[in-house]
N, CA, C and O of each residue as an XYZ file, in Angstrom:
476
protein
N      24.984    -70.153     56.359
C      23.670    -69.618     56.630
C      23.825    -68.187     57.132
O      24.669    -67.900     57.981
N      22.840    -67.126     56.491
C      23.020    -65.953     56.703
C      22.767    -65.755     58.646
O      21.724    -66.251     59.071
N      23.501    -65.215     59.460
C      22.836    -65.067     60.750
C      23.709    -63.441     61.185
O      24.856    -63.009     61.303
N      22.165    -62.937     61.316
C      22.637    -61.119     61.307
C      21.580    -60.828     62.274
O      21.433    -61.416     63.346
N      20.683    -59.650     61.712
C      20.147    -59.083     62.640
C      18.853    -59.134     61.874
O      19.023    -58.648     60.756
N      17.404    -59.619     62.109
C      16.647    -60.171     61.276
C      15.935    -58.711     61.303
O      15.619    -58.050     62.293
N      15.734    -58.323     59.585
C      14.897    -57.101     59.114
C      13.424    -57.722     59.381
O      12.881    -58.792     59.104
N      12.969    -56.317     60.178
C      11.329    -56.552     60.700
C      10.657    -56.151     59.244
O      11.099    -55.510     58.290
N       9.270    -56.871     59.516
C       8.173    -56.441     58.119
C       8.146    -55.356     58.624
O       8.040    -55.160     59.834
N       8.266    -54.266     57.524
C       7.467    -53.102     57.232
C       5.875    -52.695     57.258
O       4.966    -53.522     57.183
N       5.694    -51.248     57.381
C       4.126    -51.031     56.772
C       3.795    -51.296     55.863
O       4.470    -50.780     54.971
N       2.742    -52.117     55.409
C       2.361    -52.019     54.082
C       2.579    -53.400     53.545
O       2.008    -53.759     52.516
N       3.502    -54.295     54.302
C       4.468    -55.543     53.701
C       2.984    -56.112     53.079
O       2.580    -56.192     51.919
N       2.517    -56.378     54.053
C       1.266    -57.066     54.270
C       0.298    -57.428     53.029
O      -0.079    -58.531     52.633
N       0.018    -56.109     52.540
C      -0.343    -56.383     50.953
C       0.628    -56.647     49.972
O       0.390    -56.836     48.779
N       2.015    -56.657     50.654
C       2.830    -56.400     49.000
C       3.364    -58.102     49.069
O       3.616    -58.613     47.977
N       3.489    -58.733     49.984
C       3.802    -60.170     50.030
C       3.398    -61.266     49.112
O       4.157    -61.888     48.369
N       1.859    -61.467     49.273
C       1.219    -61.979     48.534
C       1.939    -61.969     46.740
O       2.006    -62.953     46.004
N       2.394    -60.559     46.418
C       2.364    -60.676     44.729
C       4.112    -61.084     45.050
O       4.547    -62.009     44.365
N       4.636    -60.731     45.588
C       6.050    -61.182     45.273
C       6.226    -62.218     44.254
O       6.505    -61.931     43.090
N       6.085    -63.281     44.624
C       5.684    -64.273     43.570
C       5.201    -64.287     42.488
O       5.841    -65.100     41.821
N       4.626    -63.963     42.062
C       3.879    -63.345     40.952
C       5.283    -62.576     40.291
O       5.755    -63.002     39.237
N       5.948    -61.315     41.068
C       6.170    -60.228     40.184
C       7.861    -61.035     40.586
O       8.658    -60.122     40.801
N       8.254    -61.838     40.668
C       9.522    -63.054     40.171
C       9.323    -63.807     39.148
O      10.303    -64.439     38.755
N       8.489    -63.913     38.678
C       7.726    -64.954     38.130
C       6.917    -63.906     36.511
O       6.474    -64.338     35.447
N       7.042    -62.467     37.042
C       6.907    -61.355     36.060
C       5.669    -61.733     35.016
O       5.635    -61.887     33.795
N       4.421    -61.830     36.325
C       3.652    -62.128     36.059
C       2.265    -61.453     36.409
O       1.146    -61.959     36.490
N       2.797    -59.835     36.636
C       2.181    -58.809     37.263
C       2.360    -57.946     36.214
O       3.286    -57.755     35.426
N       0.803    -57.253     36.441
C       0.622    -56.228     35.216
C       1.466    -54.662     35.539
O       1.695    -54.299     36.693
N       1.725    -54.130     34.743
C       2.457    -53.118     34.642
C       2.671    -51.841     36.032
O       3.602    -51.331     36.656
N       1.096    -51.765     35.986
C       0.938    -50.847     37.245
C       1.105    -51.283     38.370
O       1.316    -50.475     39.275
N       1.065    -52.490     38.608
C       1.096    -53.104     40.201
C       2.134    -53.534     39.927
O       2.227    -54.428     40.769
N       3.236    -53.579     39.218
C       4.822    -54.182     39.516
C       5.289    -52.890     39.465
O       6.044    -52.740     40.426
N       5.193    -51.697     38.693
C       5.390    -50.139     39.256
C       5.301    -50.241     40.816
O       6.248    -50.233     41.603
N       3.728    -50.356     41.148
C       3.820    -49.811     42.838
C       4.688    -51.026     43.135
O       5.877    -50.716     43.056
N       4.578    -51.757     43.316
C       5.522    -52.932     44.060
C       7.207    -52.514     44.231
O       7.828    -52.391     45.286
N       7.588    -52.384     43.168
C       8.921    -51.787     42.752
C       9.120    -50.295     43.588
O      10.146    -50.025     44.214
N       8.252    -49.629     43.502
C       8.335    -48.411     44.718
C       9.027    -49.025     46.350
O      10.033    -48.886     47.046
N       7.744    -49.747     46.343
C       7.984    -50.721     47.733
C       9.030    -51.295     48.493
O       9.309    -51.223     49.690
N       9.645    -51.992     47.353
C      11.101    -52.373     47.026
C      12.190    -51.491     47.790
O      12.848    -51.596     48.824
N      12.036    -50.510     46.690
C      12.878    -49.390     46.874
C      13.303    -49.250     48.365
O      14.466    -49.259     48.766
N      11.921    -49.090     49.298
C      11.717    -48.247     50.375
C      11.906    -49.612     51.729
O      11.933    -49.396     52.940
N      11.998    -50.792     51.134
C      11.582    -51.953     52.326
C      12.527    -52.802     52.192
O      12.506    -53.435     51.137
N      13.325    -53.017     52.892
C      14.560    -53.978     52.724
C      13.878    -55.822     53.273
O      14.475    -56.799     52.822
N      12.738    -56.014     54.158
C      12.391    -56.889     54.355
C      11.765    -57.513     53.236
O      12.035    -58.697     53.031
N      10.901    -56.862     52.406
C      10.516    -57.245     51.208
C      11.449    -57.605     50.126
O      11.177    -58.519     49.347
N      12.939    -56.672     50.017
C      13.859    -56.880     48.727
C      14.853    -58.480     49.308
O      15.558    -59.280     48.692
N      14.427    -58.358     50.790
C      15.081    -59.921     50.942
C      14.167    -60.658     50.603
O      14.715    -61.489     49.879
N      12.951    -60.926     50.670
C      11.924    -61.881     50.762
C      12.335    -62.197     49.398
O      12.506    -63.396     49.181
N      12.636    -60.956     47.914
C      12.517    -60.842     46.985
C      13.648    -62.208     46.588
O      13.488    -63.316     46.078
N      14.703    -61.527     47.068
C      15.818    -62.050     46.920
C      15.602    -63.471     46.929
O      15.944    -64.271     46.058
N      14.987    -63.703     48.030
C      15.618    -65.847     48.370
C      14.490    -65.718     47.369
O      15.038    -66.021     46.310
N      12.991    -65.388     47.056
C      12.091    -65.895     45.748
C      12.836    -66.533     44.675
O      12.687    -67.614     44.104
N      13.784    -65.466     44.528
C      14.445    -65.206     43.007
C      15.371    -66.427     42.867
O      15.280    -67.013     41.788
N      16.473    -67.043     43.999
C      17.232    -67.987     44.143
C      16.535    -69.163     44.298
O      17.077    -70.184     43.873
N      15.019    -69.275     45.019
C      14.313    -70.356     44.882
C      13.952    -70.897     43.764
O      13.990    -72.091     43.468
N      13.519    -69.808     42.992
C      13.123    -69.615     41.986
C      13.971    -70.210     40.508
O      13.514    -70.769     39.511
N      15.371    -69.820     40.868
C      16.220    -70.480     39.724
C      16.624    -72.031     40.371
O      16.094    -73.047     39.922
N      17.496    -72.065     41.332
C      17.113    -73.369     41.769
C      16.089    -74.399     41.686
O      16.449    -75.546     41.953
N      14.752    -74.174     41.330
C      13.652    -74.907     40.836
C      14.081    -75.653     39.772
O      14.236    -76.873     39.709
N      14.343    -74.422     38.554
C      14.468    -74.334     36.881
C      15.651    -75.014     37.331
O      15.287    -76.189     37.402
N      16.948    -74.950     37.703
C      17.732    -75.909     37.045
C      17.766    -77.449     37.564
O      18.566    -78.217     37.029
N      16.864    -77.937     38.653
C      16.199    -79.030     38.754
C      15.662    -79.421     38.030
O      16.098    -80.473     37.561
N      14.564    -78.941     37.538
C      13.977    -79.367     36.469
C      14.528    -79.525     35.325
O      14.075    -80.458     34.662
N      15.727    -78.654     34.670
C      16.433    -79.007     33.557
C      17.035    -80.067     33.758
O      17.005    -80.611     32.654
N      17.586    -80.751     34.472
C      18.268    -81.820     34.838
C      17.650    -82.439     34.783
O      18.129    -83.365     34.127
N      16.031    -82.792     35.267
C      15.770    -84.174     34.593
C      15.014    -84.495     34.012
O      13.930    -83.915     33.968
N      15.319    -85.621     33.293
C      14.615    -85.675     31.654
C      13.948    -86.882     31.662
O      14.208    -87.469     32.712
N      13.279    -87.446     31.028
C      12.146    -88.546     30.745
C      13.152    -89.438     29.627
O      13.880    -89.157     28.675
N      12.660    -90.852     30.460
C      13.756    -91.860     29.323
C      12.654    -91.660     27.654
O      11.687    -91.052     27.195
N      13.362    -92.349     27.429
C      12.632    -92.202     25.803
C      11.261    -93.075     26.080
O      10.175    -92.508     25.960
N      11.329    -94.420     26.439
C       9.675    -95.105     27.012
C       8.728    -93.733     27.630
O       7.649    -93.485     27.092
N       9.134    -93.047     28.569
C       8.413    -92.496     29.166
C       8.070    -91.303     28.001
O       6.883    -91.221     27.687
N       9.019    -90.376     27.341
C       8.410    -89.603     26.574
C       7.309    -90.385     25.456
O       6.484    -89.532     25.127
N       7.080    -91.426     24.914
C       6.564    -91.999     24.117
C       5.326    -92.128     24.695
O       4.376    -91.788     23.990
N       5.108    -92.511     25.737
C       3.867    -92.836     26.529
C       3.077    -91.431     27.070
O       1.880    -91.448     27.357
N       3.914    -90.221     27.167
C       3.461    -88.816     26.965
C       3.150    -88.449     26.267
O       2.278    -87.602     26.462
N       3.574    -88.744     24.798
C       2.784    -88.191     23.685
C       1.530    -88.950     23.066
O       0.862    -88.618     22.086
N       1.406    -89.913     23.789
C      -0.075    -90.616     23.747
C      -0.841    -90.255     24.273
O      -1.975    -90.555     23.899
N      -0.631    -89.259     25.641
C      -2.063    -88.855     26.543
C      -2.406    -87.779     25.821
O      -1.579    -86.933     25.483
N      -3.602    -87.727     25.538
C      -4.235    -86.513     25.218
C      -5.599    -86.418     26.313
O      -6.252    -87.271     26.914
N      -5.655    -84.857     26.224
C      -6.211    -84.330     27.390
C      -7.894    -83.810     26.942
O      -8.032    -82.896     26.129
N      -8.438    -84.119     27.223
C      -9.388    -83.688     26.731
C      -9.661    -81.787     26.416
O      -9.174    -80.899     27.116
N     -10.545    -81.578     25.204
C     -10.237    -80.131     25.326
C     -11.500    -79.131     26.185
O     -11.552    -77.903     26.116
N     -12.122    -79.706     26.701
C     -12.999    -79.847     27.455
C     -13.610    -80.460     28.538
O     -13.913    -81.611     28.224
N     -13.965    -80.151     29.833
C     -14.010    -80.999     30.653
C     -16.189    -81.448     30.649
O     -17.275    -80.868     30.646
N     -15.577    -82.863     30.654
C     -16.987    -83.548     30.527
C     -18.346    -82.305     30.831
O     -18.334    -81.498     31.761
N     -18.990    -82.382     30.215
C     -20.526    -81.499     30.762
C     -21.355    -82.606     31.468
O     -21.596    -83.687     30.931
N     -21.837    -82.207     32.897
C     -23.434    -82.640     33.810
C     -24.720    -82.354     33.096
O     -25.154    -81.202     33.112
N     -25.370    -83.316     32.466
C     -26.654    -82.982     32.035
C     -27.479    -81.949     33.078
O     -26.902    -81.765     34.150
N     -28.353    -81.475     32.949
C     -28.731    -79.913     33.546
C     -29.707    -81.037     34.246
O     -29.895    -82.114     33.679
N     -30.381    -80.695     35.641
C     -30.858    -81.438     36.464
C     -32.221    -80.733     35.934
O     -32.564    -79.655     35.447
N     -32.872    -82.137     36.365
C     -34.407    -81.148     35.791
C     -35.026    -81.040     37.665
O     -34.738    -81.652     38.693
N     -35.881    -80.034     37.350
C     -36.696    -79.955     38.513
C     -37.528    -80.509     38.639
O     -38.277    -80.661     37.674
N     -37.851    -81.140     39.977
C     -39.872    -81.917     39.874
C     -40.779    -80.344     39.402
O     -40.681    -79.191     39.824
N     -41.709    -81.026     38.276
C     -42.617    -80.494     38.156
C     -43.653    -80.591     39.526
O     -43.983    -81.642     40.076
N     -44.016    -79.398     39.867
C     -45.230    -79.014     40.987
C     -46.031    -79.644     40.663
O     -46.159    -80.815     41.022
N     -46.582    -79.206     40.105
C     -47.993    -80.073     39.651
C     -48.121    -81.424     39.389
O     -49.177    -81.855     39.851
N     -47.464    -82.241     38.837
C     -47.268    -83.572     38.655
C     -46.861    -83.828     40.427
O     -47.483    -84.771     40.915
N     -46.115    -83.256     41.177
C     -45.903    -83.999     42.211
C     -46.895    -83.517     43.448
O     -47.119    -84.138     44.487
N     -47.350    -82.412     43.098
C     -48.779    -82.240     44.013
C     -50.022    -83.374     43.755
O     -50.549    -84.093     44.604
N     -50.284    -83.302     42.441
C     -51.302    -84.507     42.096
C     -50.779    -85.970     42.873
O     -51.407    -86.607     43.718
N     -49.315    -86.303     42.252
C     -49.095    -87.928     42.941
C     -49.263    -87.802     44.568
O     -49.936    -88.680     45.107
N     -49.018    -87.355     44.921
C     -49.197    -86.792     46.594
C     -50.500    -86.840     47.229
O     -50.776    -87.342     48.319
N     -51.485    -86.083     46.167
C     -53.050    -86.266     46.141
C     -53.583    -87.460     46.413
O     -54.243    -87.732     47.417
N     -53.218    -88.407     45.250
C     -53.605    -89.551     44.649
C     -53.501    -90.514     45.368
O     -54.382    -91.372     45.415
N     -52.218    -90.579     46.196
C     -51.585    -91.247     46.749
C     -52.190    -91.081     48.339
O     -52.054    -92.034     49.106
N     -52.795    -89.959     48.754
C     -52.921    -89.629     50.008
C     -54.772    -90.285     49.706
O     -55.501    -90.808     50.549
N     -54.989    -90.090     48.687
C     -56.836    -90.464     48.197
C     -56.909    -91.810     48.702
O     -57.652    -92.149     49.623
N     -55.939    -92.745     47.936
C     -55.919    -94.317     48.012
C     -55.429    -94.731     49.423
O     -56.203    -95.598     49.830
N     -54.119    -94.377     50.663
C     -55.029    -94.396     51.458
C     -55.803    -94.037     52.452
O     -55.838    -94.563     53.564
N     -56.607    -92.892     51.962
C     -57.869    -92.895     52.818
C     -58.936    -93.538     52.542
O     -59.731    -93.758     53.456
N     -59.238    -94.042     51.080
C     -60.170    -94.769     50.936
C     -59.627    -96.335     51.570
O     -60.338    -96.813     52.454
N     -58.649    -96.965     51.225
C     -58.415    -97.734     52.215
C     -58.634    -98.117     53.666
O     -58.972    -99.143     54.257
N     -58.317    -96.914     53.989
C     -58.517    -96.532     55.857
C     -59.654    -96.943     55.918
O     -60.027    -97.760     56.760
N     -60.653    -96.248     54.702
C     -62.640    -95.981     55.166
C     -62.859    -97.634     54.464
O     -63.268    -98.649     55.027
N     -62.635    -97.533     53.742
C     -63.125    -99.278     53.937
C     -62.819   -100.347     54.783
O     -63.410   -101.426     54.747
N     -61.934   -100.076     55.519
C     -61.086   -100.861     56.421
C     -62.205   -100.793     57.854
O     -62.343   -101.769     58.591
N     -62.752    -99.815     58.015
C     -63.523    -99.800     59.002
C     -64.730   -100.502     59.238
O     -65.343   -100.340     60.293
């Protein structure tokens, strides 16, 4: 285990952290892996951060190459299919005003005439 003298974040780290990942992964557009790469240059806390990304990063991939699906299991993978679309919600309708002002009416009519006959 590395044990030295721990490089402090820099100015600036702050925004450039977030894409690291991304720009290991070389998944950053041209101009913002330019500035990033400036960054680099100038920030040794960042070119470590870079660093273990990059070793995490292959360490992943050769996990994953290593393991493989028995033949049952690939067979039963090429049966799922995914839909190419995710289900649509019929569009909600709104109460019509008017229809629900009237039942409200109607409803408030019957009982007051109730009430007045009741008396």
């Amino acid at each position: 285990m590395h044990r030295g003298k721990k490089k402090s974040r820099g100015k600036g780290c702050h925004r450039w952290e977030p894409l690291l990942v991304a720009h290991v992964d070389g998944e950053l557009n041209e101009r913002v892996a330019v500035s990033l790469s400036a960054h680099l240059a100038d920030c040794a806390f960042c070119r470590d951060q870079e660093v273990h990304l990059r070793a995490l990063s292959q360490q992943l991939a050769s996990a994953l190459a290593e393991e493989s699906l028995s033949p049952e299991e690939e067979a039963a993978l090429a049966t799922v299919r995914l839909p190419s679309e995710p289900p649509r919600r019929p569009p909600r309708r709104r109460p019509n005003v008017v229809t629900t002002t009237v039942r409200g009416l109607v409803g408030w009519a019957r009982g007051a005439t109730v009430a007045y006959e009741g008396r």
